[in-house]
Structures are given as C-alpha cells and as structure tokens.
C-alpha positions as CSV (number, residue, x, y, z in Angstrom):
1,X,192.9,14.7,-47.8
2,X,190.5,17.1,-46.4
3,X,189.5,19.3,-44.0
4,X,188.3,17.6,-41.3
5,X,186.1,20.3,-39.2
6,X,182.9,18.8,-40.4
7,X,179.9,21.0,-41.1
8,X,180.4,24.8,-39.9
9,X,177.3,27.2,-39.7
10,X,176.0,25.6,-43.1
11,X,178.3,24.6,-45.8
12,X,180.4,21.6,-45.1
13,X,183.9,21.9,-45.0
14,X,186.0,19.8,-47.7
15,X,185.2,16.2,-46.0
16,X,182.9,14.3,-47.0
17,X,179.1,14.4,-45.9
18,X,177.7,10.8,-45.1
19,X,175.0,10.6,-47.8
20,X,171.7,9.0,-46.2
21,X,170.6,5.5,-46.6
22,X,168.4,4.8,-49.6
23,X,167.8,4.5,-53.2
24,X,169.7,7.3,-54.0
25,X,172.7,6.3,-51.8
26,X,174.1,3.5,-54.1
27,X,174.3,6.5,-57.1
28,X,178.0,7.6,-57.5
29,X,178.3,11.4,-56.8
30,X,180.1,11.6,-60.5
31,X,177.4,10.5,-62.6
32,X,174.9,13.1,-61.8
33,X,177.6,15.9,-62.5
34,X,178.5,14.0,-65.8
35,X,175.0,13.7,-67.0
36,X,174.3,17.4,-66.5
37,X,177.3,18.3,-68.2
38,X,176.4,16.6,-71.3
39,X,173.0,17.8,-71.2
40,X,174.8,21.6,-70.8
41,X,176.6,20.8,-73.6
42,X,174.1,19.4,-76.3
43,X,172.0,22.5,-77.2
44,X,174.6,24.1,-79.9
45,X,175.5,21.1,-81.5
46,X,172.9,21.8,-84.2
47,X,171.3,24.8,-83.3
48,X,174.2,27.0,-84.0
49,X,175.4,27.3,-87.4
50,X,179.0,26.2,-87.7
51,X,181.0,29.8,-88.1
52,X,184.1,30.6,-90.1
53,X,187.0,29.1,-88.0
54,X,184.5,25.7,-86.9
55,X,183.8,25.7,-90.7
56,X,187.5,26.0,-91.6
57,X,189.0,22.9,-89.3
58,X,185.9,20.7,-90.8
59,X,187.0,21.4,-94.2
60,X,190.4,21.2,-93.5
61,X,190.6,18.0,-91.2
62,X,188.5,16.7,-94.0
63,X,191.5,17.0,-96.6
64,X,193.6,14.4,-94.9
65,X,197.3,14.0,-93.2
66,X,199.3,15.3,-96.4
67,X,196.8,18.2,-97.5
68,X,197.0,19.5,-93.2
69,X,200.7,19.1,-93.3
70,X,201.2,21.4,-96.9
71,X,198.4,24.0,-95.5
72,X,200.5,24.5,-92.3
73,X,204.1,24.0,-93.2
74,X,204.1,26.0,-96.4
75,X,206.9,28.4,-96.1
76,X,206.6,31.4,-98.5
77,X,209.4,34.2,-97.5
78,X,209.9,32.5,-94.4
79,X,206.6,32.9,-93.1
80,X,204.4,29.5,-92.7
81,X,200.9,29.2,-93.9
82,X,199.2,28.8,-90.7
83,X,200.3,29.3,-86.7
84,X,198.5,26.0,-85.5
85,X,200.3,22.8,-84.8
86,X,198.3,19.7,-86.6
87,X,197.3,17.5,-83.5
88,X,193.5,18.4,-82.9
89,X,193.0,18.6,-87.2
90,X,194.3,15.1,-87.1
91,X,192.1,13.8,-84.8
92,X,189.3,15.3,-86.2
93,X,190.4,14.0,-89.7
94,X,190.4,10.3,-88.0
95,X,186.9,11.5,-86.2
96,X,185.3,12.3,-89.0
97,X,186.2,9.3,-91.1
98,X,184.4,7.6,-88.3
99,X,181.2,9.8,-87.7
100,X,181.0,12.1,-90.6
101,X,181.6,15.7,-91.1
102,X,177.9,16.9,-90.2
103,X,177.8,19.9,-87.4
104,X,176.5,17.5,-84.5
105,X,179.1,15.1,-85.3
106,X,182.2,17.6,-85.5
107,X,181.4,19.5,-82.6
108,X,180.7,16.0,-80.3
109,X,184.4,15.4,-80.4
110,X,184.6,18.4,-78.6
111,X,182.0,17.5,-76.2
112,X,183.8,14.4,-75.2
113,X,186.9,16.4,-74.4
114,X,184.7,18.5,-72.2
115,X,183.7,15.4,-70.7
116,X,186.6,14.2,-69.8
117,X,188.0,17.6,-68.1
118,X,184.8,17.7,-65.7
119,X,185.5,14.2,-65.2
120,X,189.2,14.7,-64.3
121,X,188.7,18.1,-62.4
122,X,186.4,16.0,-60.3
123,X,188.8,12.8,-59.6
124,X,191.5,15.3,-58.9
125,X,189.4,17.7,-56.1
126,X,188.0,14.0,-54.4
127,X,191.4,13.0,-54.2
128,X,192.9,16.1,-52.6
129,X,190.1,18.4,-51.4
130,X,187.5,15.8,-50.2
131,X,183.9,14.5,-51.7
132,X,182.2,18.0,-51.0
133,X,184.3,20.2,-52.2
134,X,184.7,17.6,-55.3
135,X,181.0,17.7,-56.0
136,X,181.3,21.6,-56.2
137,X,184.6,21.5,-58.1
138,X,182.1,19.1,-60.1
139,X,179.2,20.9,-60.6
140,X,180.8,24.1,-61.5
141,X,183.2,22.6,-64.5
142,X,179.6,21.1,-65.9
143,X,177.9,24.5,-65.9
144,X,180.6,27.1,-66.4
145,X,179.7,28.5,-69.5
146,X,183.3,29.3,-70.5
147,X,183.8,25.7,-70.1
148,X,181.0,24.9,-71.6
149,X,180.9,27.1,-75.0
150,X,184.2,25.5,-76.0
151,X,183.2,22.3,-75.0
152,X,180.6,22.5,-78.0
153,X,183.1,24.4,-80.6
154,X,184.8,22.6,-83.4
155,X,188.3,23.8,-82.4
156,X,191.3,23.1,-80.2
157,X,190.5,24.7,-76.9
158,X,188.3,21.9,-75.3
159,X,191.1,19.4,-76.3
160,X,193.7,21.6,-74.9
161,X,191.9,22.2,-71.7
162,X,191.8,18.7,-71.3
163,X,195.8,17.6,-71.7
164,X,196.3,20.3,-69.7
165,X,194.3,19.4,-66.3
166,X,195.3,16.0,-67.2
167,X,198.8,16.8,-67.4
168,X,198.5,18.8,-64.3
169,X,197.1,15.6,-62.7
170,X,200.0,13.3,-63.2
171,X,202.4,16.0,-62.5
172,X,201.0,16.1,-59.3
173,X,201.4,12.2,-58.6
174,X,204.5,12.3,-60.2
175,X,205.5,14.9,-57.3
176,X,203.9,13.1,-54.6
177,X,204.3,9.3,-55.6
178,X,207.9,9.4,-57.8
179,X,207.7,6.7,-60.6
180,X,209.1,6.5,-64.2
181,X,205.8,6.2,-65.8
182,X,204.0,9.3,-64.6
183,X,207.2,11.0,-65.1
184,X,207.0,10.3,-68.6
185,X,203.5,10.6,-68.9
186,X,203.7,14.0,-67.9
187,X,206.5,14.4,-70.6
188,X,204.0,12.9,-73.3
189,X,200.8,15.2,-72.3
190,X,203.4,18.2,-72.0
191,X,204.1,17.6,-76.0
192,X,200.4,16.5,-76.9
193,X,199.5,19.9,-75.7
194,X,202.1,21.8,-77.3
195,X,200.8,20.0,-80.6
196,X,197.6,20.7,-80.2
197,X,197.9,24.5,-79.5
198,X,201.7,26.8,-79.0
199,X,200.0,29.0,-76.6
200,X,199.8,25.5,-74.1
201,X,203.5,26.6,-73.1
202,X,202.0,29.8,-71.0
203,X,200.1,26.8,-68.8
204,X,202.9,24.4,-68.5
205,X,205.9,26.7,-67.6
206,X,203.8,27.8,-64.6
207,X,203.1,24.2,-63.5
208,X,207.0,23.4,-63.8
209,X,207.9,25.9,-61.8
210,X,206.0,24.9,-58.5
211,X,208.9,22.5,-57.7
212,X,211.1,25.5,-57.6
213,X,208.8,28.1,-55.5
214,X,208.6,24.9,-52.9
215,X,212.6,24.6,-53.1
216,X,212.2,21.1,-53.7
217,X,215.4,20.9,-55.9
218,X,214.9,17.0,-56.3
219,X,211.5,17.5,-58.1
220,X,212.8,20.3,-60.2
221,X,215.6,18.9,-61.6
222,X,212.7,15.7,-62.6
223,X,210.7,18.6,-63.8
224,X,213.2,19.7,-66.1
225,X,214.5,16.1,-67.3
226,X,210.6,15.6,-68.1
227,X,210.4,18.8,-69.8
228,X,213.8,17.8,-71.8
229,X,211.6,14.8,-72.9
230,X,208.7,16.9,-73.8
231,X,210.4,19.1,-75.7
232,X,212.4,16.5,-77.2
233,X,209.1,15.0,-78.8
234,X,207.9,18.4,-79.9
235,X,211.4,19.0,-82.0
236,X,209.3,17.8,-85.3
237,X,207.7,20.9,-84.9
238,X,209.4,23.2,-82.6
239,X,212.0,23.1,-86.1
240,X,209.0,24.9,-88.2
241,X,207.9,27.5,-85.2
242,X,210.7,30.7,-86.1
243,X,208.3,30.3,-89.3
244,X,205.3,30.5,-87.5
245,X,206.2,32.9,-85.5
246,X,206.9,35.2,-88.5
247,X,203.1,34.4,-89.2
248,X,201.8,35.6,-86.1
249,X,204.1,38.8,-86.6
250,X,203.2,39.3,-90.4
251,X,199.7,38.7,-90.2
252,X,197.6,38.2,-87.1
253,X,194.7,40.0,-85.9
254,X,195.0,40.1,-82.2
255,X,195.6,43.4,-81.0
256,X,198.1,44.4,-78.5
257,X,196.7,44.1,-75.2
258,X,196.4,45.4,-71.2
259,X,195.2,45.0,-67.9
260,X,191.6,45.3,-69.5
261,X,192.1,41.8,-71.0
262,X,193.6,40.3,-67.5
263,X,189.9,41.6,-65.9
264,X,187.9,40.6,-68.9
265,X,189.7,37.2,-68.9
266,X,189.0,36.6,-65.3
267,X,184.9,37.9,-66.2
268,X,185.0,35.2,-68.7
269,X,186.1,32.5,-66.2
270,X,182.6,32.7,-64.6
271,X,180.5,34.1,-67.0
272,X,181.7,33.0,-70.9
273,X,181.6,35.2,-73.4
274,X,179.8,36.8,-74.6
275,X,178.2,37.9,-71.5
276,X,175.3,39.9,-72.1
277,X,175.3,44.1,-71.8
278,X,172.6,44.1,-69.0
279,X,174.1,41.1,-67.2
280,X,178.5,42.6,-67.0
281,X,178.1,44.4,-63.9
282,X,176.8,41.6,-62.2
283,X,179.0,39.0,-63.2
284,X,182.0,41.6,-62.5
285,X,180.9,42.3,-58.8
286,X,180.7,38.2,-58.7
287,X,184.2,38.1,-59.9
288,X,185.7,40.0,-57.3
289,X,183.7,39.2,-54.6
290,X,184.4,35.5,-55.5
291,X,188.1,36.6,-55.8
292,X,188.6,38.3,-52.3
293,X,186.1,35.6,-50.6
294,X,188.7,33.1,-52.2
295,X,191.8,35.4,-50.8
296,X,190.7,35.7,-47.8
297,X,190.0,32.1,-47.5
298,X,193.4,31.0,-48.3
299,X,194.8,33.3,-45.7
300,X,193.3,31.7,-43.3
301,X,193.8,28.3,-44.2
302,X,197.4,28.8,-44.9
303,X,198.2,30.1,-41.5
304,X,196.9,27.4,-40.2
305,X,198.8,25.5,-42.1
306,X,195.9,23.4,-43.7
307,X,197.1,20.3,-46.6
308,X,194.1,21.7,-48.7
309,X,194.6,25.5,-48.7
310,X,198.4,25.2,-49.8
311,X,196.6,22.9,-52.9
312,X,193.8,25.5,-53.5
313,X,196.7,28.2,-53.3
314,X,198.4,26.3,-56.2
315,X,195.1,25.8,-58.0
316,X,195.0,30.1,-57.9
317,X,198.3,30.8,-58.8
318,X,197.8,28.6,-62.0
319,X,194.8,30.5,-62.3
320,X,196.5,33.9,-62.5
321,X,200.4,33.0,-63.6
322,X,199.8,31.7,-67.2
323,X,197.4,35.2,-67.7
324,X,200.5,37.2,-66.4
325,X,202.7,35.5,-68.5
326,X,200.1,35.9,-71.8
327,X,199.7,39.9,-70.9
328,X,203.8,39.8,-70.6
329,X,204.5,38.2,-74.1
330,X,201.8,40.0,-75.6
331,X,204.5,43.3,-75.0
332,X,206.7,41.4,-77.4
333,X,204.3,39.8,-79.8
334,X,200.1,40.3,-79.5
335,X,199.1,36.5,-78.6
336,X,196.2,37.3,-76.1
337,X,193.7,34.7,-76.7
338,X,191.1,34.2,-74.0
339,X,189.8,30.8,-75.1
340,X,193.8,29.7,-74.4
341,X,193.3,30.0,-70.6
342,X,190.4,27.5,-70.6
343,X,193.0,25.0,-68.3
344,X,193.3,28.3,-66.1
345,X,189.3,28.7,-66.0
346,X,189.4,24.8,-64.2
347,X,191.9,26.3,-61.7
348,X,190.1,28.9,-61.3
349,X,187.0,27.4,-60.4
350,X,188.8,24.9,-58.1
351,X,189.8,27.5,-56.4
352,X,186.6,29.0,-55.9
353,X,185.2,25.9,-55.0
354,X,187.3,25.1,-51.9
355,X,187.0,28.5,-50.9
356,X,183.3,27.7,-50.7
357,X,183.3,24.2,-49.1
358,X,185.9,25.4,-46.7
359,X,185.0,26.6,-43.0
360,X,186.7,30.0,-43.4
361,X,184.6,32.1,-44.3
362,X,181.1,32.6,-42.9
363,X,178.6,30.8,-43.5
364,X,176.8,33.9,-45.1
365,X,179.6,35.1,-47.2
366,X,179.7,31.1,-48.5
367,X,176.2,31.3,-49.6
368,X,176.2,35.0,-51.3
369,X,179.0,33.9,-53.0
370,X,177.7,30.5,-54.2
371,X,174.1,32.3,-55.1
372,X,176.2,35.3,-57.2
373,X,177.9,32.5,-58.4
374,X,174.8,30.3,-60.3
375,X,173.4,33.0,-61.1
376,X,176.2,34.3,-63.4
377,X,176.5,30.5,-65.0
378,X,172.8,31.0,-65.7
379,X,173.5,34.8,-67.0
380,X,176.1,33.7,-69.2
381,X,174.8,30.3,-70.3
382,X,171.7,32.2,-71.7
383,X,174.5,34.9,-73.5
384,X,175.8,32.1,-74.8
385,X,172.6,29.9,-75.9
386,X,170.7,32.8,-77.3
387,X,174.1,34.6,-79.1
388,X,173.5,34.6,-82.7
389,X,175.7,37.9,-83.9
390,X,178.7,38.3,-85.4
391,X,180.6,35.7,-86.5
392,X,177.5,33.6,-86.7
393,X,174.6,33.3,-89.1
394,X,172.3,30.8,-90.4
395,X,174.7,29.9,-93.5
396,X,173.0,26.5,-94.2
397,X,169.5,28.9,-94.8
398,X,171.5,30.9,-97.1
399,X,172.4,28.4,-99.3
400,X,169.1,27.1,-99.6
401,X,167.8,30.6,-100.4
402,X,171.0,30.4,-103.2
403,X,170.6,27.3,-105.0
404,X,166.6,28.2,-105.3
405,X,167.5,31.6,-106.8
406,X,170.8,31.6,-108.4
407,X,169.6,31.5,-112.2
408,X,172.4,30.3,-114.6
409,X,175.8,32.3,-115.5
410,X,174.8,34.5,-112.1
411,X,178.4,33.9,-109.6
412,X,178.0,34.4,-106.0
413,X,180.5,36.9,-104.3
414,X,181.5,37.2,-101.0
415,X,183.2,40.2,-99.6
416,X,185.7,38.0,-98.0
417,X,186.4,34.6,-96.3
418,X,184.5,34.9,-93.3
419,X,181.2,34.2,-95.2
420,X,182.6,32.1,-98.3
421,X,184.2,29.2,-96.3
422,X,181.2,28.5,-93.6
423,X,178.8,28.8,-97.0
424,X,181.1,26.4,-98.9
425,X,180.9,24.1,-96.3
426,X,177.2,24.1,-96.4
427,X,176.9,24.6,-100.2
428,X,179.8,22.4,-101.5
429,X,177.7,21.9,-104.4
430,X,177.3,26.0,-105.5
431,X,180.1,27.6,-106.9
432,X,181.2,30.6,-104.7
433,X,184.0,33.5,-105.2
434,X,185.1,35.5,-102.3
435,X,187.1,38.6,-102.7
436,X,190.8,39.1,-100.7
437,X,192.0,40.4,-97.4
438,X,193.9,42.9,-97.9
439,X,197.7,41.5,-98.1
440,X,199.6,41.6,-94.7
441,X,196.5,43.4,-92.5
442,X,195.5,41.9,-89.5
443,X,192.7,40.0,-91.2
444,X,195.4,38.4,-94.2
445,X,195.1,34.8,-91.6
446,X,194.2,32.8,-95.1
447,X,197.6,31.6,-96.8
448,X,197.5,30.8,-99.7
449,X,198.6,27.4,-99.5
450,X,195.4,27.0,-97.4
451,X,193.6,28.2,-99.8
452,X,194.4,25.8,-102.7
453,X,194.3,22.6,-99.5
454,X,190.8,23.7,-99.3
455,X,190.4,24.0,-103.4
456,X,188.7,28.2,-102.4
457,X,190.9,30.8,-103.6
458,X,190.7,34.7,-103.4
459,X,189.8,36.7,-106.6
460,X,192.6,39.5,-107.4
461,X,189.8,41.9,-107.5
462,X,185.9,42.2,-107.7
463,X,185.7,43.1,-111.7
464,X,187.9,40.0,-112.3
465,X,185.4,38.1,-110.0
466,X,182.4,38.8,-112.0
467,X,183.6,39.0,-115.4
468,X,180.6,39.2,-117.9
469,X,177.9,37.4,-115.6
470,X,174.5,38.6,-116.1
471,X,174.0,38.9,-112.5
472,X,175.9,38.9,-108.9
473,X,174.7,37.2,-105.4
474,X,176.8,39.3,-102.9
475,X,177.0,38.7,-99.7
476,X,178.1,40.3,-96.8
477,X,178.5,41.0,-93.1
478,X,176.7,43.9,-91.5
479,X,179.3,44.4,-89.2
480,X,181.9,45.0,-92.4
481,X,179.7,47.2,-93.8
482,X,179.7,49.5,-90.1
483,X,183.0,49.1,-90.6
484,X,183.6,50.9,-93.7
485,X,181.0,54.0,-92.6
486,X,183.1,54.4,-89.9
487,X,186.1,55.1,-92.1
488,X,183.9,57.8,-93.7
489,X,182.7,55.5,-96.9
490,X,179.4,56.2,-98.1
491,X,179.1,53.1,-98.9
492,X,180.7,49.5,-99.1
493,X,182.9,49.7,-101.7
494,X,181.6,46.5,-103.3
495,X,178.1,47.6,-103.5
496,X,179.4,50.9,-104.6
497,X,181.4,49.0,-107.6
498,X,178.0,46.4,-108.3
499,X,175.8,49.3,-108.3
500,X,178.2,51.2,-111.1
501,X,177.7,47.8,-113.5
502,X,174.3,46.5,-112.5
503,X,171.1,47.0,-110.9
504,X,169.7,46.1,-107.9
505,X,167.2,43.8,-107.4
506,X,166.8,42.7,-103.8
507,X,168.4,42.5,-100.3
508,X,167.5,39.5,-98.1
509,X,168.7,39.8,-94.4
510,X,170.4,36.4,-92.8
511,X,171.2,37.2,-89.2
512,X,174.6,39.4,-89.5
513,X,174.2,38.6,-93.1
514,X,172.7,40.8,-96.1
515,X,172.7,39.1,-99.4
516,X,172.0,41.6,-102.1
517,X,171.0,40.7,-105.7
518,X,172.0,42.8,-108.9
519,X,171.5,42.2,-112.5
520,X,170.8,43.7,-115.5
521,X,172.8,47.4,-116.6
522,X,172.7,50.1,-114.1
523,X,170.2,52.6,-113.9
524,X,171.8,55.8,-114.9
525,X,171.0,57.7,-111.6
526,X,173.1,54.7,-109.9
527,X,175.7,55.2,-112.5
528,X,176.2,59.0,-111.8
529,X,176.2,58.8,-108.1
530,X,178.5,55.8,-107.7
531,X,182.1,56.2,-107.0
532,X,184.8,54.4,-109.5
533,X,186.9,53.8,-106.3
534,X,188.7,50.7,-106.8
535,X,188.4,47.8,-104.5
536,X,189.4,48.4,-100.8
537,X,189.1,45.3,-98.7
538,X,189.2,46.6,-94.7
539,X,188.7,43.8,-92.4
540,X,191.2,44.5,-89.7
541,X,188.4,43.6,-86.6
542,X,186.6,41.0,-88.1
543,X,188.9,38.4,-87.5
544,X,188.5,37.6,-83.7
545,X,185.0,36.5,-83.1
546,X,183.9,35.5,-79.7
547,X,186.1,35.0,-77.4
C-alpha cells in the first residue's frame, strides 16, 4: 500500500518510481542499502579497542553455559549477581566457539544483527509504505549512527533491536492476516527479547496495546493470549527477576532521570552519541524540525484518511510511548538507558521517512529536512568514528608497554575494574590486581560471583594488593582522577598511598589512561607531604559510558 499521488513538486510520494531501463535496472533496490550498511558498520570492528562492558561479555560468554548461569543467578541476600538475562551471552558463547574471541570476530555478531534490522525495516516500509519511501526507510537505518554504533558493539542492544522490529513485523501480519503460526511467533520473539534484555518489556507493552487504542477487541484479546504465551516461556527467568530487581535497586549506576533524557534520547535517534560539542545545536534544530515536519505531515495525511499515515502514526507513537514509559518507571526505579530504545530509533526513522517521501509537505520543507538530516548522520558518524575518550583506550598497547617493562615480583594495580577487565582480556597472560568499588555505590555492578566466573577478584585494599613487591604498575583513568579533585582531594588517593611507600619513576599517557611506575623507598620529601588517608574508592559516574 502506498500513496498513490505520484511525484509532487520533487520528492515522490510513497509509490514506487519506475526505475529506467538498463544495466542498473535488474539490481534489487535492497542490495545497495545492505552493502552500505556493512561498509558503515566495519570501521570499529578493529580500530576501536574493546572497552570494559564489550571486554566483560567476551570474557564472560567465553566461560560457558554453567559459568553464565552461576555469574547471573547467584543470590547473596536476595540480591542476584548481575541484572542481564543470559540469551545474547549464550549466543555469543556458541559464536565464539565458532569464530574465536578476537575483537573483529565478537563484534561481527553484532553487525549481522544490524544487518538483519536494516534488512527487516526495509521489507516492512515496501510492504506498507511503498518502494520509495522503503528505500529511505532503507538508507536511513544503514547510516543512522545510533543504529550503527551498536550495530558494531559487543553487547545486547543490536540483538534486541532486531527481535524487536522483527517482532513488530509479525505482530503486524498477525493483525492483518490472523494465523496460528504468526500468533505464536510473535509469542516466541516477545520471550527471545525479554531474554536478551528486561528493559524489551517498555517496547512490547506499547506494541500490545495498539489493538486496544483501535478498539479492536478481537485482536486484543489474541494480543493478550500471545502475551500469556510469552510470558509463559519467560517464567524460567521471570522466577529469578524480584532478585534482580533488588540488584538494580542495591547497586546500579543510572541516575534518576527527566525530561532532559526524553530530548537527549530523541538527539541520539538522529545523531548517536556521542555527538560532538560543536555539532549539538545542529543536530537539535534537525530533531525538531524533523519532528514537527513529521507532525505536521501526519495531520494531513490522517484527515485525509490516508492507509500509510495511520501506519506512520503507529511507527511515531512507538517512537515516543516506550521513552514515556522508561522516564515513568525511572520515578520508581532509575532504569533509563538510551541504548534500550534502539527498536524505537527504527520507528523513529520510519517515521521520518514517510514524512519525507509523502506529498504533504512542500517540496522545500522535504528537501531541508532531508539535507539537515544527512548531514547530522555524517556529524554523528564522524563523533562516533573519531571518539576515543572515556571508557575507551588503546588497552591492547598497554599491555604490550606491560609485559616489555614489568620486571619480576613488580604487580600491576588498577584502580578498579574498568581498566583491569578490558587489560585482562588483552593481557590474559600478565597477572593483574584491581582494587574494589566501593560496596553498594552506584559503581559496586561487579558481584562477586562474577568475579570468581571470570577467575578476577577485587583486592580488600591497596596495601594488601602490593604486599612486599619491589615495585607497582598503576593504572588509571584520567577521568577518576578529575573525579577525586572535584571532591577536594589533592590527589588520587592511590597515588597518594604509592607515593608514601615508593618512588616514582615514570607516567606514560594511554588515551584516558595514565600508567604510573613506582619502585624503590620513598623519597623523604614524598614521605612528609603524603597523606596516610586510607583507601577511598569513588567511582559513582564512571559506570555509564557512552550512551
């Protein structure tokens, strides 16, 4: 379905254009779009470093079915070890038994789940919207850097994103065609979600209830018998959630959160994150202009009662519902994530898109807002392919500068887990000590039961750490050590403690990273001015990385 008005003062409405005879007429309009995409999402398979959460799920998936299960469902207290269901670390266990656990190989699981969204966006815009508006739908989901950032990230998201559209696909034939099998296929993508990420719930509630806006009882009451189903399947694991639950409310380090993370979420739609300083203005005025040319689109097309502006209208309202719901949770418990409304970025942009390829606007508000539209992709595509702050930094030259330098008895210290476990992935072979978060802060994400999966536990303190070694590597994050000035510290407290027992040699700069070298006894000028303070750790906002 489409609308049929043909070509209007310059973009085509949402039927199809007859491509002209000739060599490049026998070329299917998806293959293009899929090619792009892939190239889009090659560059930071190795040129990024793999950071602390990428480096995490490698290590983890790595351990196996039984080690993933014992790091998760732990229950100390009644609070579980992690708050992530097991589906995406299981497949990447299975994936890497196949491919390897080598940065490029993790992170192209990912890319094949990015794949496969631009590839289903696509089918799903041609079949309802027409071929134009599908090759914009097209075109957008393969450059959008939000889609594309976690489309190269060895995490959940791009896996999520996918069962989600996908699930949104067959819930939409399963509406319009009836059948047992898409009824229960929506019922098994509905629980592959859930399993892959507890957050999907905030996308899928707002898909179940279009039946009810539409008053089309029938279809609600298969709505709900699927979701029965659904849940049903989850039950293995909805039993361990209260426990998870208590995780998020122990220990978690998203903080509570406005109607500044609604507009930033909506920024991040178009532009990724993190969208550079200079470029934030720009990609802000895109938003809105994109969001009231896409308004006042739909207001037009509705009234006229147009097939494709009451699916575009759906498209925005599943946009903007599951952030609504997020903000409204987040009153209860904190559990803003941006990266979890990557399904609602798709919507988003297929929104956009038909508001584009439709014949309601003018032709020169279609083109300004196409125009502000690439260039934010190509603002925030270069945010995103140049980034290399905090959480990143180039951990596999670390190591190298580490096991060329480390001379024997020295012990490498890390002032917590955000360095140690992204080193240890790239320096299995050097043994590494990290010191702890400080128990139940907002940074305290690493159970212990995780820890002894992954065979890296805390130290109790930095003295106990170092012992009688002739000499420490310690590393840390610029960023932490900002962190600490700011609450009035002269100083790190671990370099204020190494500097009272040793000397220091050298600092070397890594990116975010300073690695700072002491052995020998302290000078006695160090000795007087350095503090006895005992160890502090303070990582409340180094948690969350990009978004």
């Amino acid at each position: 379905m489409g609308f049929d008005r043909g070509t209007m003062n310059g973009l085509p409405a949402t039927a199809d254009r007859q491509v002209p005879p000739g060599r490049l007429a026998g070329i299917p309009a998806w293959l293009p779009i899929l090619l792009v995409a892939l190239l889009a999402r090659l560059p930071a398979l190795t040129s990024k470093p793999l950071w602390y959460d990428e480096a995490f799920a490698v290590l983890l998936a790595a351990k196996g079915p039984a080690a993933l299960l014992e790091s998760t469902l732990t229950v100390q207290d009644g609070v579980a070890a992690d708050v992530h269901p097991p589906g995406y670390y299981m497949l990447l266990w299975g994936w890497g038994r196949l491919l390897g656990t080598s940065p490029w190989s993790a992170r192209l699981l990912s890319v094949l789940f990015g794949l496969g969204t631009v590839a289903i966006g696509y089918r799903l815009a041609r079949d309802s919207l027409g071929g134009w508006t599908a090759r914009l739908v097209g075109w957008m989901l393969a450059l959008a850097p939000f889609q594309v950032h976690y489309a190269q990230e060895v995490r959940m998201y791009g896996l999520l994103a996918l069962e989600l559209v996908a699930s949104a696909v067959i819930y939409r034939s399963a509406l319009r065609q009836g059948g047992l099998v898409r009824w229960l296929g929506f019922a098994g993508l509905a629980a592959a979600a859930q399993y892959t990420h507890s957050l999907a719930a905030l996308f899928l509630l707002p898909l179940s209830l279009i039946p009810i806006w539409c008053r089309r009882w029938m279809d609600a009451l298969r709505t709900a018998a699927s979701g029965a189903l659904a849940l049903l399947l989850y039950t293995p694991w909805l039993l361990h959630l209260p426990s998870q639950i208590a995780r998020v409310r122990q220990a978690y380090w998203i903080a509570p959160s406005g109607p500044t993370e609604f507009i930033r979420t909506l920024v991040i739609y178009v532009g990724g994150s993190p969208v550079p300083g200079y470029a934030l203005p720009a990609v802000l005025f895109t938003v809105l202009l994109l969001m009231l040319l896409g308004g006042w689109a739909l207001l037009r097309g509705l009234r006229r009662g147009e097939a494709a502006a009451r699916i575009a209208a759906w498209a925005a309202y599943l946009a903007v519902a599951p952030l609504v719901l997020m903000l409204t949770v987040s009153l209860w418990q904190p559990v803003y994530l941006d990266r979890a409304m990557l399904p609602g970025g798709v919507a988003f942009l297929f929104w956009i898109a038909w508001a584009l390829g439709s014949g309601y606007l003018p032709a020169r508000m279609r083109w300004t807002g196409l125009v502000l539209l690439v260039a934010s992709f190509g603002l925030g595509l270069a945010g995103y392919y140049t980034y290399r702050g905090f959480p990143y930094a180039p951990f596999d030259d670390l190591v190298a500068k580490l096991r060329s330098s480390v001379a024997p008895g020295e012990i490498v210290l890390h002032s917590n887990k955000l360095s140690a476990i992204p080193a240890a992935y790239y320096g299995p072979d050097i043994e590494q000590r990290y010191l702890p978060d400080l128990p139940g802060s907002a940074s305290d994400t690493l159970a212990e039961a995780s820890q002894r999966v992954l065979g890296l536990e805390a130290e109790t303190d930095i003295a106990s750490a170092v012992g009688d070694a002739p000499g420490v590597w310690f590393i840390v994050f610029r960023r932490e050590r900002q962190e600490y000035a700011d609450l009035g510290y002269s100083q790190h407290p671990g370099l204020d403690w190494l500097q009272a027992h040793f000397s220091w040699e050298e600092t070397v700069m890594f990116g975010e990273l300073e690695l700072h070298h002491f052995a020998g006894p302290p000078s006695r000028a160090a000795a007087r001015q350095s503090s006895a303070a005992t160890w502090v750790p303070v990582h409340a906002s180094l948690c969350p990385g990009p978004a």
